[in-house]
Each structure stands twice: as C-alpha cells, then as structure tokens.
VEXMILUM-57653 format. One line per field, with one value per residue: residue number from 0; residue in three letters; x, y, z of N, C-alpha, C, CB in turn. Coordinates in pm, whole numbers, plus 50000, padded with zeros to 5 digits. Glycine has a CB too. Example, Ala and Ser with C-alpha at 12.3 -4.5 7.8 and 13.67 -1.06 7.14 Angstrom:
VEXMILUM-57653
i (0 | 1)
aa (ALA | SER)
nxx (51319 | 51285)
nyy (49431 | 49775)
nzz (50780 | 50708)
caxx (51230 | 51367)
cayy (49550 | 49894)
cazz (50780 | 50714)
cxx (51320 | 51290)
cyy (49670 | 50003)
czz (50780 | 50787)
cbxx (51131 | 51408)
cbyy (49553 | 49940)
cbzz (50905 | 50572)
end
This chain:
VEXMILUM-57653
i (0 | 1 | 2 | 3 | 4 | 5 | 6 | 7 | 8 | 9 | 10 | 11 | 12 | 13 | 14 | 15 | 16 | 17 | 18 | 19 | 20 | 21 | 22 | 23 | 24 | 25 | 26 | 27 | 28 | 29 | 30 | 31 | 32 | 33 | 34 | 35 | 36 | 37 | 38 | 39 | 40 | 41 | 42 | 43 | 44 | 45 | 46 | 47 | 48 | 49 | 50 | 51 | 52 | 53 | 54 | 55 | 56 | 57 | 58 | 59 | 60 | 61 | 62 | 63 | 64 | 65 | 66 | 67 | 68 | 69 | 70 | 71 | 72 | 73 | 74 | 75 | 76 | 77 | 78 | 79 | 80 | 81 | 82 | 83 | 84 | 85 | 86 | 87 | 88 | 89 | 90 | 91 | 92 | 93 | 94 | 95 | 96 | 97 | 98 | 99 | 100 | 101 | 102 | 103 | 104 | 105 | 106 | 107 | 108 | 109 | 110 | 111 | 112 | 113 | 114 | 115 | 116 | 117 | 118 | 119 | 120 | 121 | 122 | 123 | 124 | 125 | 126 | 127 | 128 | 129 | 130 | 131 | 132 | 133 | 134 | 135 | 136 | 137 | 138 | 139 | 140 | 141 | 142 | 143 | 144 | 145 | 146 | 147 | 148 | 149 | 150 | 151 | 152 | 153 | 154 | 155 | 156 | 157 | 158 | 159 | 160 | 161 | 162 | 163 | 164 | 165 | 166 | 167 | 168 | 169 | 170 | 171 | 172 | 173 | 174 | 175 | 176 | 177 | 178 | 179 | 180 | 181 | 182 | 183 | 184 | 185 | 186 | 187 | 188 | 189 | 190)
aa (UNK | UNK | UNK | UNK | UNK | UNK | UNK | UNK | UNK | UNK | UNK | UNK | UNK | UNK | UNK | UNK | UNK | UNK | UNK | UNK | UNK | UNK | UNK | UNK | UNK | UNK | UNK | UNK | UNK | UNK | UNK | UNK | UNK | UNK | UNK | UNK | UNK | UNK | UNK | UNK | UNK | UNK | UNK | UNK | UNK | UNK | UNK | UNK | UNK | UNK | UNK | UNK | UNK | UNK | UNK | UNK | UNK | UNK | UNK | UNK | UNK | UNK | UNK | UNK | UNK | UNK | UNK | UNK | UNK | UNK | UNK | UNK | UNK | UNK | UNK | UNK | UNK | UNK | UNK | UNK | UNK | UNK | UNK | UNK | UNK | UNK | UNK | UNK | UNK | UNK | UNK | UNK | UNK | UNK | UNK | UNK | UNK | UNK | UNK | UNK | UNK | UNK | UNK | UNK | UNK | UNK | UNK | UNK | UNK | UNK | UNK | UNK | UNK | UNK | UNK | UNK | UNK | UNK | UNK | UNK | UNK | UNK | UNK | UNK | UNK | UNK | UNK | UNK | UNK | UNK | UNK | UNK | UNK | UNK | UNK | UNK | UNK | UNK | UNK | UNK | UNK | UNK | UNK | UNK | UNK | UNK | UNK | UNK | UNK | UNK | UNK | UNK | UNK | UNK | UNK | UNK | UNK | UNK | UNK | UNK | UNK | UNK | UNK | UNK | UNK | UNK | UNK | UNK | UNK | UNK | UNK | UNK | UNK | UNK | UNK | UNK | UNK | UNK | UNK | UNK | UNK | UNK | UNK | UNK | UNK | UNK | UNK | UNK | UNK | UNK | UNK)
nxx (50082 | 50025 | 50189 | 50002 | 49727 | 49383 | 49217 | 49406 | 49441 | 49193 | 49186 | 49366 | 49205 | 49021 | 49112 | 49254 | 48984 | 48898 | 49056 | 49019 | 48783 | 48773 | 48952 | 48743 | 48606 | 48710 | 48783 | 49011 | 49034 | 48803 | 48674 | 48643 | 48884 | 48914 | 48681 | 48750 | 48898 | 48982 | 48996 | 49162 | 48986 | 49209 | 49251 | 49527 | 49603 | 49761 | 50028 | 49985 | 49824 | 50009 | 50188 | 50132 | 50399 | 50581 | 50474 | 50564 | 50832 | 50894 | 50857 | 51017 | 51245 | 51182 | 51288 | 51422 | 51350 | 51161 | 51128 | 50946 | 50801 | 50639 | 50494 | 50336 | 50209 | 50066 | 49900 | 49731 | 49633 | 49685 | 49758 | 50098 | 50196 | 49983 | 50079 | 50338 | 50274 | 50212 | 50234 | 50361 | 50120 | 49865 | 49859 | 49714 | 49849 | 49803 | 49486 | 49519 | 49485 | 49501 | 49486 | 49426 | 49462 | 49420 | 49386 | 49058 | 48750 | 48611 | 48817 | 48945 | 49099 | 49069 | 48980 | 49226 | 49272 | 49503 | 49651 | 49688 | 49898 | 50090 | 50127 | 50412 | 50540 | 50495 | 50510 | 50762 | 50880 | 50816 | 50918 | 51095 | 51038 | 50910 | 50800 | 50623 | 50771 | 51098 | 51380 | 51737 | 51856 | 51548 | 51358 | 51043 | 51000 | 51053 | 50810 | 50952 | 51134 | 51067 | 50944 | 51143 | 51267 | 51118 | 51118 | 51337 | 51367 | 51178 | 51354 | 51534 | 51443 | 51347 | 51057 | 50773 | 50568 | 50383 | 50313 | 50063 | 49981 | 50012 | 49785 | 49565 | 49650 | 49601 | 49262 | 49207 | 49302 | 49119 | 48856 | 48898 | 48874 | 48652 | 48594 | 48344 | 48248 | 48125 | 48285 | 48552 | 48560 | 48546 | 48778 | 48988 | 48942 | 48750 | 48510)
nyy (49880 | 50222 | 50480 | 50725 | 50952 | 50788 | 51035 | 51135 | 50909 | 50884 | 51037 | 50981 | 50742 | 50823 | 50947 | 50764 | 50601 | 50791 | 50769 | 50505 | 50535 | 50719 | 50528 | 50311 | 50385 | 50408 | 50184 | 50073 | 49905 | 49634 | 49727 | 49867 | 49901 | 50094 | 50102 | 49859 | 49906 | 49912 | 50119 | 50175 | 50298 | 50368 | 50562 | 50702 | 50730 | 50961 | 51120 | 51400 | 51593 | 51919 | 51872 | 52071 | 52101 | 52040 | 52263 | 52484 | 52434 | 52562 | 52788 | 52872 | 52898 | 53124 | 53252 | 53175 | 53167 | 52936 | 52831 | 52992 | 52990 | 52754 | 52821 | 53061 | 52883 | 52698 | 52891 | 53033 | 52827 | 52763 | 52625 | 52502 | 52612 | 52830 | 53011 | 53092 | 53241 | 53497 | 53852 | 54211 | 54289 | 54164 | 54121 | 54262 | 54414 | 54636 | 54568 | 54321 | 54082 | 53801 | 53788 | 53534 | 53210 | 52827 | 52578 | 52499 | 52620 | 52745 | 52772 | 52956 | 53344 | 53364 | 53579 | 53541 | 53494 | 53703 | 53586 | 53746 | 53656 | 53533 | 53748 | 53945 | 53788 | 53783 | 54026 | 54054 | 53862 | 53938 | 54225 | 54468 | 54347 | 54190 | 53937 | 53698 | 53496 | 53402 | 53309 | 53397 | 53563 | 53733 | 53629 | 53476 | 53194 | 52887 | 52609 | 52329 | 52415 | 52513 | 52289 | 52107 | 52249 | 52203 | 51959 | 51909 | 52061 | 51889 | 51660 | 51760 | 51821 | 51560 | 51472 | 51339 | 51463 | 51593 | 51815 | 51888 | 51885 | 52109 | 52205 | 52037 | 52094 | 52385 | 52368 | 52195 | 52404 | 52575 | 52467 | 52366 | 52628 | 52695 | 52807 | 52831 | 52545 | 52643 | 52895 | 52815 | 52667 | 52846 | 53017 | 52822 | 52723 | 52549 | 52392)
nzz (50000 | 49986 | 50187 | 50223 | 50359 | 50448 | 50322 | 50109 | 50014 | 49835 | 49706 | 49484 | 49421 | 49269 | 49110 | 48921 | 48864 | 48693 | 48475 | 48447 | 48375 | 48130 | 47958 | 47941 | 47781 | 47551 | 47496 | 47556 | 47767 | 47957 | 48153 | 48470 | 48668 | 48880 | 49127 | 49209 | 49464 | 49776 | 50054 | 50356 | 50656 | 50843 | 51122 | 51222 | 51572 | 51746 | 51905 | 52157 | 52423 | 52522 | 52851 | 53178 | 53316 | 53068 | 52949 | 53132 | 53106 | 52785 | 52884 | 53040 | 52845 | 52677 | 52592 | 52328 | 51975 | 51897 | 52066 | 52169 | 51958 | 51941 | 52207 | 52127 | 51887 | 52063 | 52249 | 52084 | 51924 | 51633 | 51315 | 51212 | 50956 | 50920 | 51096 | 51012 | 50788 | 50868 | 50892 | 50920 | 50803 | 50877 | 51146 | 51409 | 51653 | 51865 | 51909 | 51970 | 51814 | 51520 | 51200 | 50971 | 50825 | 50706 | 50539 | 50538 | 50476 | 50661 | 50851 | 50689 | 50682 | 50957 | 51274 | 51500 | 51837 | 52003 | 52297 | 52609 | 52766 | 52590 | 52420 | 52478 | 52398 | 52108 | 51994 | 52076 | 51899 | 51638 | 51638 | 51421 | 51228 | 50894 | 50894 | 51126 | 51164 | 51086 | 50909 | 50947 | 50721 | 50770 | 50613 | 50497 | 50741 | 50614 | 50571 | 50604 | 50743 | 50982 | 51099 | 51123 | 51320 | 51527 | 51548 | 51657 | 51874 | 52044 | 52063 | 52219 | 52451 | 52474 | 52436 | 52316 | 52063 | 51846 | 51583 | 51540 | 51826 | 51947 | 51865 | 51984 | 52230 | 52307 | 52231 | 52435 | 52698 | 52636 | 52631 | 52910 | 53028 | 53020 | 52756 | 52555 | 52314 | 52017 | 52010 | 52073 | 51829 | 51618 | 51686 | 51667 | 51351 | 51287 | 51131)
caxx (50000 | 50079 | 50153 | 49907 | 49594 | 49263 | 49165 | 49446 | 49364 | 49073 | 49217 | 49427 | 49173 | 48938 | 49176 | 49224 | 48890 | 48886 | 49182 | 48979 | 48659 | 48842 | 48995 | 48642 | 48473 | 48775 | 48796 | 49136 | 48979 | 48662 | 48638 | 48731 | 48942 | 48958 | 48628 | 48714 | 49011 | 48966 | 49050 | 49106 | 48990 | 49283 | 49340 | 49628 | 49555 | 49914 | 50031 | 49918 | 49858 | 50138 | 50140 | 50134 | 50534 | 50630 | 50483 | 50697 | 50970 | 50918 | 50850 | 51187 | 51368 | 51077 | 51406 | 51462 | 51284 | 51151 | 51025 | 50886 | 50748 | 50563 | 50395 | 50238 | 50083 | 49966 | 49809 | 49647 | 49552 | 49688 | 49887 | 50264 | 50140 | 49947 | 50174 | 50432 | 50222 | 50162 | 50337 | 50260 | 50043 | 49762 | 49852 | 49668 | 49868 | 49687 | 49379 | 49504 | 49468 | 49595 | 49382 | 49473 | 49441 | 49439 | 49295 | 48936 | 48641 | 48598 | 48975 | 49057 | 49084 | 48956 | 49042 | 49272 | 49306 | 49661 | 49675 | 49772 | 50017 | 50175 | 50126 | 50466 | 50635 | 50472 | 50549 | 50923 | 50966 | 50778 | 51016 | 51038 | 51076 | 50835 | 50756 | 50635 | 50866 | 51129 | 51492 | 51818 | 51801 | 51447 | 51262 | 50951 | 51093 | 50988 | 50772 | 51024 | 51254 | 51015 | 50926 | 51271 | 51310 | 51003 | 51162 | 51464 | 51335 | 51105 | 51394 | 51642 | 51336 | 51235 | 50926 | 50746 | 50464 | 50317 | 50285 | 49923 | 49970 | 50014 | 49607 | 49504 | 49669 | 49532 | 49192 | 49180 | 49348 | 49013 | 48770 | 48891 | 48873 | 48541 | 48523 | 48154 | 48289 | 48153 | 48396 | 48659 | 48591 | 48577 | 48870 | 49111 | 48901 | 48698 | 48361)
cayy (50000 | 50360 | 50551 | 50816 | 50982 | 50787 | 51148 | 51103 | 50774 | 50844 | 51129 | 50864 | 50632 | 50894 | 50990 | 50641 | 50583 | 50836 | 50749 | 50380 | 50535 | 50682 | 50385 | 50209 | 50462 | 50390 | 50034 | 50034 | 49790 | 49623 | 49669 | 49979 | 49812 | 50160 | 50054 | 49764 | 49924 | 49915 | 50213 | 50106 | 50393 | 50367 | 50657 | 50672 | 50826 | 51013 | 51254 | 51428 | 51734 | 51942 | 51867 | 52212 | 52073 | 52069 | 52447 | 52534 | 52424 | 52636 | 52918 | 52880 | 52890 | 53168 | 53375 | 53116 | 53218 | 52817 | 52769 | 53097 | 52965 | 52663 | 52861 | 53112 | 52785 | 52654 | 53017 | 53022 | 52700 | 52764 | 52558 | 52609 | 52652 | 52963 | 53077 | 53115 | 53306 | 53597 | 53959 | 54286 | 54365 | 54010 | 54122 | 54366 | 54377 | 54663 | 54536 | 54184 | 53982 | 53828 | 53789 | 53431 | 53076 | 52792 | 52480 | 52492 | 52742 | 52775 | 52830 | 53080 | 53479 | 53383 | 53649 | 53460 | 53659 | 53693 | 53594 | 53783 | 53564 | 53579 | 53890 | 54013 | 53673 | 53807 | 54167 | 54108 | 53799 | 54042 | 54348 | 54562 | 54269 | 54178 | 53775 | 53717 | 53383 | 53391 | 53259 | 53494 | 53682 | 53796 | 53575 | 53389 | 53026 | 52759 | 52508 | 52201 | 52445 | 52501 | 52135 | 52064 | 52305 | 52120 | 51805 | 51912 | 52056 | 51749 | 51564 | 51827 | 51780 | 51382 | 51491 | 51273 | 51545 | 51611 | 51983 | 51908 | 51843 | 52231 | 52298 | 51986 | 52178 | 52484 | 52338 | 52175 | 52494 | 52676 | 52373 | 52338 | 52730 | 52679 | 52842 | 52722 | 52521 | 52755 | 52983 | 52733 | 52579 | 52948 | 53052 | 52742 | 52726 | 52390 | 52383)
cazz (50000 | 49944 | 50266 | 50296 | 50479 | 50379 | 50239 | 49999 | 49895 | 49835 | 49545 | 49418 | 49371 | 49230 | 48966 | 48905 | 48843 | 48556 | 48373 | 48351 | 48288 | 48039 | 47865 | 47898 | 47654 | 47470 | 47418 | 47586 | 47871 | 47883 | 48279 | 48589 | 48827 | 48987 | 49134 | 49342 | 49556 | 49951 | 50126 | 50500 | 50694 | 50952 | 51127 | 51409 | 51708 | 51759 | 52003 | 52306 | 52458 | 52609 | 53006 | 53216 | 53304 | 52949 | 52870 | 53187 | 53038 | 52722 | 52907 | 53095 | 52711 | 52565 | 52495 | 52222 | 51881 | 51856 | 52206 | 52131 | 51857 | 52022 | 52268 | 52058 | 51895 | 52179 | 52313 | 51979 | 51847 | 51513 | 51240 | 51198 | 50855 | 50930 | 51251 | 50909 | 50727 | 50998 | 50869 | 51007 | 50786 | 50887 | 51258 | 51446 | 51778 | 51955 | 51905 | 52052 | 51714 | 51375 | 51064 | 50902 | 50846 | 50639 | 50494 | 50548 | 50467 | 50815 | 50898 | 50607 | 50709 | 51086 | 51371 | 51565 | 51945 | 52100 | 52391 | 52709 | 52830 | 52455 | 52387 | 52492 | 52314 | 51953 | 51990 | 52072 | 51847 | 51528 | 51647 | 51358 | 51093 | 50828 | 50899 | 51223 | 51214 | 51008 | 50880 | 50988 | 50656 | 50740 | 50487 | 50550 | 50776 | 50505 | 50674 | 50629 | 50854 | 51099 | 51153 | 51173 | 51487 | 51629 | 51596 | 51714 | 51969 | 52107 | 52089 | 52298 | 52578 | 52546 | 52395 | 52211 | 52021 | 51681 | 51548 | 51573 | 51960 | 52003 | 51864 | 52085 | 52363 | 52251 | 52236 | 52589 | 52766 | 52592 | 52679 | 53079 | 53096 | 52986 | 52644 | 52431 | 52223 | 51924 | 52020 | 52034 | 51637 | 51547 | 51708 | 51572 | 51199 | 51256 | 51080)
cxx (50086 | 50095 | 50095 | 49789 | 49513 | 49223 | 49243 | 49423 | 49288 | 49042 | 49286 | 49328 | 49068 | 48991 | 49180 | 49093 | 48840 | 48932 | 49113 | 48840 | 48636 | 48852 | 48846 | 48566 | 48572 | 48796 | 48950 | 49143 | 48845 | 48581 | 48693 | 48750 | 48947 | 48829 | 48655 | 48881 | 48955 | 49060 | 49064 | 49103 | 49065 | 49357 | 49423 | 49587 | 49695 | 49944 | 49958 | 49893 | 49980 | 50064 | 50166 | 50279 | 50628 | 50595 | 50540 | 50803 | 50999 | 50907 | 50954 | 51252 | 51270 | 51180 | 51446 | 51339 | 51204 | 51075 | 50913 | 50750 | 50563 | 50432 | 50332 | 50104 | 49997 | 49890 | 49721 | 49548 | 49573 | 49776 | 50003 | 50274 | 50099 | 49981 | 50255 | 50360 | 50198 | 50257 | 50264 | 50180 | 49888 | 49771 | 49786 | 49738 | 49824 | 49543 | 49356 | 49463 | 49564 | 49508 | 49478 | 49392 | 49429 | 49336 | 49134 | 48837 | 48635 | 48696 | 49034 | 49008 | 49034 | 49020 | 49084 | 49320 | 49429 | 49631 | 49772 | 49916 | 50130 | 50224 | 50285 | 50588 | 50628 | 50497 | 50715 | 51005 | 50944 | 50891 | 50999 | 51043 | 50920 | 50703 | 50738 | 50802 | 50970 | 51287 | 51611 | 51857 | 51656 | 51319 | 51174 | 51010 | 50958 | 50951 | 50820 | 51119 | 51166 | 50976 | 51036 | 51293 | 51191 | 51065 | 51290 | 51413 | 51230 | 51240 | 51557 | 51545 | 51310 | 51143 | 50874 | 50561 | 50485 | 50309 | 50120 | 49881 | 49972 | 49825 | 49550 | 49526 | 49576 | 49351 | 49145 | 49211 | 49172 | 48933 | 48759 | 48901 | 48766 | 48488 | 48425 | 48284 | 48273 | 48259 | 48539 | 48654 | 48632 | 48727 | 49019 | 49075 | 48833 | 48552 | 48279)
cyy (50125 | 50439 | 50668 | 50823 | 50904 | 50905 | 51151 | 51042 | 50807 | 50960 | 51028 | 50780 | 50687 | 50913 | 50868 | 50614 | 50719 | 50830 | 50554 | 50361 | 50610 | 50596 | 50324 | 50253 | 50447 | 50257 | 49994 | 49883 | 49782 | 49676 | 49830 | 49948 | 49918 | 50148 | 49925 | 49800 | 49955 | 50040 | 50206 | 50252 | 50388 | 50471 | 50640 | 50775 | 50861 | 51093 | 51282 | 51564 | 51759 | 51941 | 52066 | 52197 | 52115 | 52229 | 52524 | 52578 | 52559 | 52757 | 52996 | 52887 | 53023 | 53287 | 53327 | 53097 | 53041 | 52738 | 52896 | 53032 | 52843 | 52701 | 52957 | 53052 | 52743 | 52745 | 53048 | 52907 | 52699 | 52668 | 52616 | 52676 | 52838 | 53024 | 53135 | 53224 | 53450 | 53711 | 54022 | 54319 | 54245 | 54078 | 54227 | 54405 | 54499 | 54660 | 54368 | 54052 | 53963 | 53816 | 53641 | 53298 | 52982 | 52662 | 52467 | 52582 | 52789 | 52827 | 52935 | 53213 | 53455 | 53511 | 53577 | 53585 | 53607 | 53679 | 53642 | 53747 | 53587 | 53702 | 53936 | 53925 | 53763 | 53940 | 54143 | 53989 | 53882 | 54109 | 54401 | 54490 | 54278 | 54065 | 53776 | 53584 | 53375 | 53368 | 53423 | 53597 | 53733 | 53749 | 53524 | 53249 | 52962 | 52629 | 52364 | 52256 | 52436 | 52343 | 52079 | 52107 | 52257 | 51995 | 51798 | 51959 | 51982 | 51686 | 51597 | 51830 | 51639 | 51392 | 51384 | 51362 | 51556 | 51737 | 51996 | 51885 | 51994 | 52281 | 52192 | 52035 | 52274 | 52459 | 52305 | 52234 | 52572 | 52600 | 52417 | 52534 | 52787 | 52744 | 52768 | 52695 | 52544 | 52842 | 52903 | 52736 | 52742 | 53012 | 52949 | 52685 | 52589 | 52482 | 52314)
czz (50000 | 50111 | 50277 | 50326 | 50398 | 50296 | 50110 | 49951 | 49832 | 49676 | 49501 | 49316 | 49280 | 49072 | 48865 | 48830 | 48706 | 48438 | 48343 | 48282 | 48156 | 47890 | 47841 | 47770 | 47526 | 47395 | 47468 | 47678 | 47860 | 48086 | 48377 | 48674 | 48931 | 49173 | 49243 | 49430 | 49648 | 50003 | 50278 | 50563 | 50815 | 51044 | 51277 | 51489 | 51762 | 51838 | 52118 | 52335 | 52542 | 52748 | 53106 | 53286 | 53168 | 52880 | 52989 | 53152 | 52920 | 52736 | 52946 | 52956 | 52635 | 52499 | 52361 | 52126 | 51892 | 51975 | 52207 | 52040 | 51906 | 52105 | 52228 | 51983 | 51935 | 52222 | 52168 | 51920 | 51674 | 51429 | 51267 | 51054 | 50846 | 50983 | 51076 | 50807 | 50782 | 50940 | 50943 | 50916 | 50830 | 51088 | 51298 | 51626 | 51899 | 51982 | 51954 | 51919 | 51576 | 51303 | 50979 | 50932 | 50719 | 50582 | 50466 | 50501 | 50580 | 50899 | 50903 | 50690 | 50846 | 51130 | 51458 | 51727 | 51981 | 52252 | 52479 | 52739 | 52733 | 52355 | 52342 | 52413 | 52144 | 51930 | 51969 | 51988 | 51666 | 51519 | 51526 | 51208 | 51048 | 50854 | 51072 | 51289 | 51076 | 50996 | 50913 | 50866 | 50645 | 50661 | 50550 | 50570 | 50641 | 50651 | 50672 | 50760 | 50939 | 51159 | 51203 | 51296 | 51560 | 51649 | 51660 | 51870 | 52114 | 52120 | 52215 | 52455 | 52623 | 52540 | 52311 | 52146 | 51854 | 51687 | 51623 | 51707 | 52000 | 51988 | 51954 | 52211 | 52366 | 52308 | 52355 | 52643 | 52764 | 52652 | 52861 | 53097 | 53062 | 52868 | 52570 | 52352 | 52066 | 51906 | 51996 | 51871 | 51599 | 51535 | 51621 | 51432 | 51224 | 51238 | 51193)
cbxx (49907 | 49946 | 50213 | 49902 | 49522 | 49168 | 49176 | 49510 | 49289 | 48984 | 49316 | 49477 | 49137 | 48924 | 49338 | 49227 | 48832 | 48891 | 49404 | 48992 | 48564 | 48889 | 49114 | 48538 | 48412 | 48855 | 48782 | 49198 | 49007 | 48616 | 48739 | 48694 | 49125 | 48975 | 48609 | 48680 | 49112 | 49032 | 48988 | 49223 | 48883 | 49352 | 49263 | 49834 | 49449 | 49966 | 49998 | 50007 | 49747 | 50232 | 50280 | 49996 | 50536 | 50579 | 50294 | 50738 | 50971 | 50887 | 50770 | 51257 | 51384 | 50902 | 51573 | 51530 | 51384 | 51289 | 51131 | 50996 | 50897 | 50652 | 50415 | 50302 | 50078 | 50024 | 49923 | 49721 | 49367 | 49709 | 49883 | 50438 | 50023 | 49870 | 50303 | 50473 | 50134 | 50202 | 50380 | 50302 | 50075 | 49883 | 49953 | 49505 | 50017 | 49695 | 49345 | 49348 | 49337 | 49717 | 49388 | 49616 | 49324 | 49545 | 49319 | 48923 | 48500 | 48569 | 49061 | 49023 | 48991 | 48948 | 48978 | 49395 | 49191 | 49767 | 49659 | 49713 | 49981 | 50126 | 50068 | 50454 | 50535 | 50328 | 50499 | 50998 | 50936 | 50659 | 51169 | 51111 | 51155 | 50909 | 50905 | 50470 | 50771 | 51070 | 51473 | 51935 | 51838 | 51496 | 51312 | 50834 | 51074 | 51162 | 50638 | 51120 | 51349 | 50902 | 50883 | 51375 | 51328 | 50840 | 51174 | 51577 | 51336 | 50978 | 51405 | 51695 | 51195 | 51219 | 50914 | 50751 | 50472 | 50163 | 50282 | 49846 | 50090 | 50143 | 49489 | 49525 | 49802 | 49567 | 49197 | 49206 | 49501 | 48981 | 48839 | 49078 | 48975 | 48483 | 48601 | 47946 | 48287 | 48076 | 48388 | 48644 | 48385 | 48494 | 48846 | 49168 | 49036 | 48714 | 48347)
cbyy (50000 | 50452 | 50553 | 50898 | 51160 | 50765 | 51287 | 51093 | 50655 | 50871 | 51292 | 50768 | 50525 | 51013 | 51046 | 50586 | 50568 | 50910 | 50781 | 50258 | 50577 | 50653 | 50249 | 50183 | 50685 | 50434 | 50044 | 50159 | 49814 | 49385 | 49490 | 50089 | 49735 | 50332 | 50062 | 49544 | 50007 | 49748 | 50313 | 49971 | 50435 | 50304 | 50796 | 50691 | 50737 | 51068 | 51358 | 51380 | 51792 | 52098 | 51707 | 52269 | 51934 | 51956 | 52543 | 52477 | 52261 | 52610 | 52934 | 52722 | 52683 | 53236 | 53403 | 52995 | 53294 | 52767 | 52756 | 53193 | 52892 | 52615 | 52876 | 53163 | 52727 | 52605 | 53181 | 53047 | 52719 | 52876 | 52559 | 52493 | 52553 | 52993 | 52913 | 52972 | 53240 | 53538 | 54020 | 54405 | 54437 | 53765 | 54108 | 54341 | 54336 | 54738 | 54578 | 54209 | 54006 | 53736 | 53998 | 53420 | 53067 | 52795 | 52402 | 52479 | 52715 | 52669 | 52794 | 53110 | 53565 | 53247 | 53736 | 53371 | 53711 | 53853 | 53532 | 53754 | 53391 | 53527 | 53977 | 54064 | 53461 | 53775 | 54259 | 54126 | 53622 | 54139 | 54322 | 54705 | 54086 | 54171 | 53639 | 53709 | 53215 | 53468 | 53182 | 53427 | 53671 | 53882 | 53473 | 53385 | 52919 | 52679 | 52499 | 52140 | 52584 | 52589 | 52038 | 52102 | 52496 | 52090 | 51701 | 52019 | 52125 | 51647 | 51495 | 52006 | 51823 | 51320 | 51612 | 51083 | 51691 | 51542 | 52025 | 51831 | 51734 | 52335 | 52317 | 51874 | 52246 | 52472 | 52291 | 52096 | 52572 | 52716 | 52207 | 52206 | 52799 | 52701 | 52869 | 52856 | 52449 | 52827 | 53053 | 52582 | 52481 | 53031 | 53061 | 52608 | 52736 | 52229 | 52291)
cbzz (50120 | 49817 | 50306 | 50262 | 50518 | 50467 | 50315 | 49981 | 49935 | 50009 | 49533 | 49534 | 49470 | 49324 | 48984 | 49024 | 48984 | 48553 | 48481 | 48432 | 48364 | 48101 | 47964 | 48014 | 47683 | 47513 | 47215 | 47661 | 48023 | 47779 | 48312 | 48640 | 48822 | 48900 | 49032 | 49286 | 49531 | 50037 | 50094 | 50597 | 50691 | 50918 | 51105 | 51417 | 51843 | 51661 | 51939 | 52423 | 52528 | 52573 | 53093 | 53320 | 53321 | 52867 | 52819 | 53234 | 52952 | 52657 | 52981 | 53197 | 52585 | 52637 | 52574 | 52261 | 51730 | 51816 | 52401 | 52052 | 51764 | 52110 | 52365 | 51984 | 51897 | 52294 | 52378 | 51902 | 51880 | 51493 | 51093 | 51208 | 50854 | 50945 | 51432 | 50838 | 50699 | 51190 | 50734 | 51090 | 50629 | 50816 | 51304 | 51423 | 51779 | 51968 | 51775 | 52191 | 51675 | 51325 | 50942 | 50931 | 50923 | 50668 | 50569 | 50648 | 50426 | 50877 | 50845 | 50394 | 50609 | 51227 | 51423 | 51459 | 52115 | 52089 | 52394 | 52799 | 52843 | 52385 | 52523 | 52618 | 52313 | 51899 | 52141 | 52252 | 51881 | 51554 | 51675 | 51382 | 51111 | 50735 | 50826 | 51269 | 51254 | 50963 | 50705 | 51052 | 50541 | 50691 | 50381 | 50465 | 51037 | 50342 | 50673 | 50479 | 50862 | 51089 | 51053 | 51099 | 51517 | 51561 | 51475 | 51627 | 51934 | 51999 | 51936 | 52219 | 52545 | 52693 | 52328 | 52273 | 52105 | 51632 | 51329 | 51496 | 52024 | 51907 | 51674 | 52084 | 52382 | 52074 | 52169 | 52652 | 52692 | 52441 | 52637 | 53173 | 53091 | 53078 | 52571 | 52291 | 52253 | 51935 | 52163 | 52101 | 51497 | 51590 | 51853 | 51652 | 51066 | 51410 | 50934)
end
C-alpha cells in the first residue's frame, strides 16, 4: 500500500477511476478496476497534549525564537502553517489579534486573538521585521525548517509530540477554561 491519509487515497483512487473510465469509453479495457480498491479507513491516534510541566519548560527557554514559537501555537491553536504566514500587515497587535488561516472554509481569514500571556512573546519575536517567524536573513521560515526546529526541539526535551499536539493543547486549555465550544471551532478554523 501507498503511505498516505485515507483522504488522499481516496484522490488517488478517484483519479484512478477516471483514467479507467476513460479507457472504457475507449475500448482500451473492457472493465474499471479503479472501482474495486479498499481504502482502510485507519486513522492513528498520535500525540498528546502538552502537560502544564512541558509548557513550563518552554516558558523557561521563551528567549529562544523556537520555544517561542511553540507557545504562541499553543496560546492560539493555530497551524505552523498559518503561525508562518503571519506579517505585520495580517497582525493587528493593539487590538490583541491576527487575521489568518488555512485549509478549510471555516479556517481561512479567521480572527485569531493573542493571547495575554503571549502577547509580549509576539510583539518582541515580530520586532520591527516583516515575517512574524522567520529565517536569519528575514525571509519567511519555510515550513520544512520550521518542523525541523520542532523536531529538534522534542527531541532536545524527550518529547514525544506532533505539530498538531500544540492545537490539541490549545483546544483543551480553551475547553477546561470553559470556552463554548463555538467559540473554540471558530477561534482554531473547525467547521
């Protein structure tokens, strides 16, 4: 089998299935094998939330652009995806927000709020640059780099976390401090 998400498969097998329905109007085959492929819907259950130990920790390092980085996620609930995307002109930081997001209908352009706590992280990791996160000439970080300093940095802790373990944090910080969970989907882009 192919390693990826059921949702991919499921373009795979789609495409598939045109390229033999296709051929059938053609006379190339008499038959569309795309048609009897099994998609196992297997999804892993991966990761965790961060423990209120482990966002200690990064609070003790928040001088470092990357632990920095982390906990803006987590006080948001956002991708690293859309964290990367963040200039000043998407930010609003006296008004306590950014303007972004990604994947979804529900995701794109949200108002994402800054949190308090982070506030003073996204102000002084911005400073007077362009990108809110970005490579030592200034450029927008490419999101293979940033993953890399996630994995590097899980593995300079004994972490064992997923990117997507910062919006499950995120999410249950908002939950147990009793935000409606309307407010939640809105806030981290879920439909």
């Amino acid at each position: 089998g192919i390693d990826l998400k059921p949702s991919s498969k499921n373009k795979v097998k789609s495409t598939m299935g045109m390229v033999f329905e296709y051929a059938t109007q053609n006379d190339i085959v008499n038959k569309n094998y795309a048609k009897f492929i099994k998609i196992e819907e297997k999804i892993e259950k991966t990761g965790s939330v961060f423990t209120e130990e482990e966002i200690k920790t990064l609070w003790k390092h928040s001088d470092e652009p990357f632990a920095r980085m982390l906990l803006i996620l987590i006080y948001t609930g956002m991708r690293i995806g859309e964290l990367l995307q963040m200039t000043t002109s998407t930010m609003f930081l006296e008004s306590g927000y950014m303007v972004g997001g990604l994947k979804t209908e529900a995701g794109k352009d949200r108002v994402i709020p800054i949190h308090n706590a982070v506030m003073p992280l996204v102000v002084e990791q911005l400073g007077r640059a362009k990108w809110l996160m970005r490579n030592s000439h200034g450029n927008k970080l490419t999101y293979q780099t940033a993953l890399r300093h996630f994995d590097a940095l899980m593995e300079k802790y004994g972490w064992e976390h997923k990117p997507h373990d910062t919006r499950k944090t995120a999410v249950s910080i908002m939950h147990g401090a009793g935000i409606p969970i309307e407010t939640v989907r809105i806030i981290v882009g879920h439909s």
